[in-house]
N, C-alpha and C positions, 0 to 999 in steps of 0.2 A: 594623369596630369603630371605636369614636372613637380619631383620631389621636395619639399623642403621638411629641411632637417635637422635638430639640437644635437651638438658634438662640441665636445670639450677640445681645447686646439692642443695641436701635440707638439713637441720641443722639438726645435731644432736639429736637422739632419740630413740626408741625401736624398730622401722620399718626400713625396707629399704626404700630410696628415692622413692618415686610416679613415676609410668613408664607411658607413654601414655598409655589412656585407646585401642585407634585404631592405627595400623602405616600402613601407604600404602608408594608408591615409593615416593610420594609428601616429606617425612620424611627422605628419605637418603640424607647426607649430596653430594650434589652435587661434592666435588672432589674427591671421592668413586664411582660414580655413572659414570662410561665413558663411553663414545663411544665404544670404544675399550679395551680389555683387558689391562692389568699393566703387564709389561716384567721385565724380572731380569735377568742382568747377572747368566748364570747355575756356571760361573767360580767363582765367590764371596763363593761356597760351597766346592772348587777345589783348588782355586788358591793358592801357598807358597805366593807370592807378596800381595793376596789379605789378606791374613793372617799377615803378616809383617805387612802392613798398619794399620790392625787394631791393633797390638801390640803396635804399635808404636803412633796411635793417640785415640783408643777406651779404651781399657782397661785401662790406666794410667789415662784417665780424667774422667771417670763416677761414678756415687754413686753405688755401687753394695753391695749385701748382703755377708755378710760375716758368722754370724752365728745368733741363735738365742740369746737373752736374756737369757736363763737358762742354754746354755755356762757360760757362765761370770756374774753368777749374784752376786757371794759374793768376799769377798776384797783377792785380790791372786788367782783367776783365770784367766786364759791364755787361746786362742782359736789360732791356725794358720789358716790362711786363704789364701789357693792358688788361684791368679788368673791368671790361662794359665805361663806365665815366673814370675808374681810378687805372693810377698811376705808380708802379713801384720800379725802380732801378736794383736791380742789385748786383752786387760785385765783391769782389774777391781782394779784400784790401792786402798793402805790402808781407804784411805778417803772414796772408793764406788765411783767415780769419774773414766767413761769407758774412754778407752785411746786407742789408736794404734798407732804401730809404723811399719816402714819398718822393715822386719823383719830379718838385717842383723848384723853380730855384725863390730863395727868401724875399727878393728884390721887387720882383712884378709880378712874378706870376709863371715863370717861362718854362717851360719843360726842357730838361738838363738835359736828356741823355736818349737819345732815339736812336732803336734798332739794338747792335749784336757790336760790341767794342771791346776792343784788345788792347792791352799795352798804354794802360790808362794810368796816371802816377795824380788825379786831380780829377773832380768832376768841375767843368767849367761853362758858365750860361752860355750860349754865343751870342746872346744878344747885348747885356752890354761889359759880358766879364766878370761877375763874380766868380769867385771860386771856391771849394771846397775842399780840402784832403779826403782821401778814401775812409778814413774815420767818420765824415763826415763834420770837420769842427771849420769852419769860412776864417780863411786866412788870406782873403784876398778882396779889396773892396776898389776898383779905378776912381779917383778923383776923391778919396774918403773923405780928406777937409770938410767938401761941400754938405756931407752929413750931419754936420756937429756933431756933437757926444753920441757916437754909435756903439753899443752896446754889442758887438762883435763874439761873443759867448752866448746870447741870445740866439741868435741869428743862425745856430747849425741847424745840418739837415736832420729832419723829422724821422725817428728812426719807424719802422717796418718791422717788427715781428719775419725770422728767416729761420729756417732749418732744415735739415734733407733727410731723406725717406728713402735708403737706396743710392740709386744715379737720379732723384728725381729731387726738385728744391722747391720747397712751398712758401708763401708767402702769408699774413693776415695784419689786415692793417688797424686789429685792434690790439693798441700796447698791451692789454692787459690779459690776451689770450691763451686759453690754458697750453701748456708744451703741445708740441706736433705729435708726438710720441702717444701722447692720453689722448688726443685727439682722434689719432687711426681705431683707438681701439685694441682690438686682437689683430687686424689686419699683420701688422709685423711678427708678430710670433708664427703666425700661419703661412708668412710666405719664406720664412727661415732657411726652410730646406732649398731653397732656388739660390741660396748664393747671388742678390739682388746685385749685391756689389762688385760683380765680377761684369757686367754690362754695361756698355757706350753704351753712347744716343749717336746714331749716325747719319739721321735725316728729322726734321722736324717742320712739319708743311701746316699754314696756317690759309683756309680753304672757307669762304665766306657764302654762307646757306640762307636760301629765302624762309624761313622761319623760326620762331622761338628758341629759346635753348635750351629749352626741357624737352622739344621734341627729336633733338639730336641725342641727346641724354636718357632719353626713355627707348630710343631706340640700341639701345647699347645696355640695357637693366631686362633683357628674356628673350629666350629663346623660342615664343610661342608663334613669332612673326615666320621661323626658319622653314616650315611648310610653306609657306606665302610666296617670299620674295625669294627663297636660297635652299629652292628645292633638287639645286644641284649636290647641296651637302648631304641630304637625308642618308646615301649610300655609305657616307664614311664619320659621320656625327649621331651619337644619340641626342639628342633635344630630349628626351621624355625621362630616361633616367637622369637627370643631371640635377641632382640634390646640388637644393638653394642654403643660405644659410645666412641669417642676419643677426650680425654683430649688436646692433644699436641703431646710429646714423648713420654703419657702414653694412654693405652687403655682400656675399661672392654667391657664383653658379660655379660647378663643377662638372663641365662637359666631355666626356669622353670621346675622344677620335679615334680612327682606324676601326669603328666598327658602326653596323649603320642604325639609321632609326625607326622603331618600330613604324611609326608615320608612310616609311619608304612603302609598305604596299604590299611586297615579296618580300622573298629569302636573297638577298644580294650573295652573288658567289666571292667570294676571295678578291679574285680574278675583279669584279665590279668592285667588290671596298675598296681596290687598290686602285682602279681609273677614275673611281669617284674622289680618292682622296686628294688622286694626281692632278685633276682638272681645277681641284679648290683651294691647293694649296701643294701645288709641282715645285715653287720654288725651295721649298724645305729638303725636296729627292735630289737636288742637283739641276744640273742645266736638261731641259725637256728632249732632247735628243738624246741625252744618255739615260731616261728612265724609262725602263722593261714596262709595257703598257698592261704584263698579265705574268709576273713574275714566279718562281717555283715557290711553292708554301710545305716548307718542311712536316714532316709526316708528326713532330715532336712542335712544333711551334702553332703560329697563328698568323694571319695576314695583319695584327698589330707589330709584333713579334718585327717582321719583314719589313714594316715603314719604320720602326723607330729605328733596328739594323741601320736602315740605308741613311737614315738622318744623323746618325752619329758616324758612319763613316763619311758623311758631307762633310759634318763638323772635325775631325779628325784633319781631312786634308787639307784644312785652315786652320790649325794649330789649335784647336779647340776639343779635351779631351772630355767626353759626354760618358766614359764609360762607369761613373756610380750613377747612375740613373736608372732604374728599371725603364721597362718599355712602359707603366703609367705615367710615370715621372716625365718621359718625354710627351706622350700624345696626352694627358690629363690635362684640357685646360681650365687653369682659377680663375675666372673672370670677377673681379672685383669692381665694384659702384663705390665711389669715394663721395661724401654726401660731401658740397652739392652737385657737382660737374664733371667730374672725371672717372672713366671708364680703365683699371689698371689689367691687360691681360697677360698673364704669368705661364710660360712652359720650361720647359726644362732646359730645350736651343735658346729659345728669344723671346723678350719682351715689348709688347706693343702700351701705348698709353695714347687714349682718344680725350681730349677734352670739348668740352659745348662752354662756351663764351657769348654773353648777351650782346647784338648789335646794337646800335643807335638806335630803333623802332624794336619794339615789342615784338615784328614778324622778320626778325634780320636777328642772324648768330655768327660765330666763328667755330668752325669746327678745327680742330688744332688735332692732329695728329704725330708721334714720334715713333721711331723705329729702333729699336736698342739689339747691339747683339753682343754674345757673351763672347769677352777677348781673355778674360782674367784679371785678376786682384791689382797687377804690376803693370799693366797695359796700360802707355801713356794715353791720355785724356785730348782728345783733339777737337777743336769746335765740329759740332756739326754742322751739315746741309741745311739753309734755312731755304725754304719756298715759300711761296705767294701760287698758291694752285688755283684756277677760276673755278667753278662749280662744275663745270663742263669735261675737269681733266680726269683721266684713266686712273681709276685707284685700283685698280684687278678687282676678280667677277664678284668677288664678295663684296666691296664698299662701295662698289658701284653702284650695287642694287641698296644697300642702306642710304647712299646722297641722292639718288633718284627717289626715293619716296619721299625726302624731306618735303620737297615742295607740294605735291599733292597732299600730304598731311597737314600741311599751313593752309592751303585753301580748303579744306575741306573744316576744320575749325573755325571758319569763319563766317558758315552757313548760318543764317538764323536760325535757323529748328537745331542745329544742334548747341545742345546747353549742358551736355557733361559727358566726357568719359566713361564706361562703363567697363570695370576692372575686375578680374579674375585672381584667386588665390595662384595663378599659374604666375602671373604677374604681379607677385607680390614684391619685388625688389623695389618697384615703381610706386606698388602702394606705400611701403616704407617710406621712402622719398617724399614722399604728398604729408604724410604727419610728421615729419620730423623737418618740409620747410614749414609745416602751419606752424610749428613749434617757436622755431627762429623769425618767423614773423608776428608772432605773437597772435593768429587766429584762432 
């Protein structure tokens, strides 16, 4: 089974933290390890009540990503950020000082600020003109007279809980919630050595799934599905070693690439780790006409060795120097579960961040995906690409096959004979998830 493992996080540096050299069962944290499988209510993916509940006590108190850093990096930018029924703005007031607010205006009711805005010196209703400064204090009222004694100190915008993580900015719309910081956890200490802050966001695609958002979300917490749906990876990914490890409410997997999975069947030669890698993820070797389909494997190296080579001199010839990295450092990937939505994957080149977003109906999500690549510390900040992707669009062989099950997974939840989940210590990042929302729900 895939490994999970207790490790103490280790300081900040050029590597990733030291994983055990061997892990057997002795190593999985025993309240992962049952007797019996982990059951889940199937209705938690169904239920309007179960759905309510979390509106009511999940989304309003947790830290959640709102957008990236290169949103809102200069003074006068605006991001809207939906989450399922709430509403948060945030922006980058005159000073460079990031700010959110509920994103309502005091007056009626009207939503301030829609979509991705630049060059903002006021947030202003359009419906009938109120206005705000970026501080958020209403300095602006048309026809005020007709208010009598309006109490204009009252009357600012609602502040939002804001702080960033990286290139990434999180929101929580309860005033009184504890720092971002205590909130991740170890997650920050552990991703130290990746120099988070040296990567843009340069695409951020918001892509709307027929089902739940725990089912977007759980597919993104194991790698036990990778046999099933992404049996083109098995040549160049271990799924089986890839010691788990759970923080608390947070979690990571540590996947190995460039070499293949016991799962694959055979002994894959070099030669195959290298087509297998190249079929799953070519874009990292350079443009597909220039990569060697069965490249030389030095008599002193490994065919890991050879892919990360050729990935640092991709990154090389875009100004991008990859050479303190070993060759784990590059093909190691973190994949991190940020409780309750967000999926953060960490290497050494690039940063991916998938988030699951609750639709209007209980079987409708948003799945939100960004692409970050590492430019350096000094690299001006430039808005990203925003999409509107349908369900239908090309995300390359690997997410394709995770958007294509989403909906077969919504229907098949839906069957009356089925009434729960049936979970494995292999999947226990998911099980975490399930006790720690009963927690925040108070079940």
């Amino acid at each position: 089974m895939t490994d999970v493992v207790s490790r103490s996080v280790a300081p900040g540096g050029t590597e990733p933290p030291a994983l055990p050299s061997s892990i057997g069962d002795t190593a999985v944290q025993p309240d992962f390890l049952a007797a019996a499988p982990y059951r889940v209510p199937a209705s938690r993916y169904t239920s309007p009540q179960f759905a309510a509940l979390e509106a009511e006590k999940l989304w309003p108190a947790v830290w959640q990503y709102a957008c990236s850093v290169d949103h809102v990096a200069a003074p006068g930018d605006a991001f809207e950020c939906r989450l399922g029924r709430l509403s948060a703005v945030v922006v980058r007031d005159e000073e460079g000082q990031l700010r959110a607010y509920q994103n309502v205006c005091r007056h009626r009711g009207n939503t301030l600020c829609e979509g991705h805005r630049r060059g903002l010196s006021e947030l202003r209703c359009p419906y009938h003109r109120w206005s705000w400064d970026l501080q958020g204090v209403l300095r602006e009222v048309p026809s005020r007279r007709g208010f009598g004694a309006l109490d204009m100190a009252s009357l600012g915008l609602v502040p939002v809980a804001v702080d960033q993580f990286g290139p990434l900015v999180f929101v929580n719309f309860d005033a009184a919630a504890e720092p971002l910081d205590t909130w991740l956890e170890s997650v920050p200490a552990d991703t130290r050595w990746a120099g988070l802050d040296e990567f843009r966001c340069v695409a951020a695609a918001t892509t709307p799934v027929p089902c739940n958002w725990k089912v977007v979300a759980d597919g993104f917490s194991e790698t036990y599905h990778v046999q099933g749906i992404h049996r083109e990876m098995l040549g160049s990914m271990d799924d089986v070693h890839a010691p788990q490890q759970i923080f608390g409410r947070h979690s990571v997997s540590y996947q190995p690439y460039g070499v293949p999975s016991p799962r694959a069947g055979s002994d894959p030669s070099p030669g195959e780790v290298w087509a297998s890698f190249r079929a799953v993820m070519g874009d990292r070797l350079g443009p597909v006409d220039d990569v060697d389909p069965r490249p030389p494997i030095p008599a002193s190296g490994s065919v890991q060795d050879v892919i990360a080579d050729r990935i640092k001199a991709v990154q090389a010839a875009a100004g991008v120097d990859l050479s303190r990295f070993s060759t784990e450092g590059i093909l190691r990937l973190a994949q991190y579960n940020l409780f309750p939505n967000a999926t953060l994957l960490v290497w050494g080149d690039m940063l991916n961040l998938l988030v699951a977003r609750p639709g209007p109906t209980p079987e409708t999500a948003e799945l939100v995906s960004c692409a970050f690549t590492r430019m350096g510390r000094d690299t001006v900040r430039r808005p990203p690409l925003d999409l509107l992707r349908p369900p239908d669009a090309d995300f390359g062989l690997v997410l394709n096959a995770d958007v294509a099950v989403l909906k077969s997974m919504q229907r098949g939840l839906e069957q009356p004979a089925f009434t729960e989940l049936v979970l494995s210590s292999e999947e226990c990042r998911i099980v975490n998830f399930h006790r720690h929302l009963e927690q925040q729900l108070g079940i």
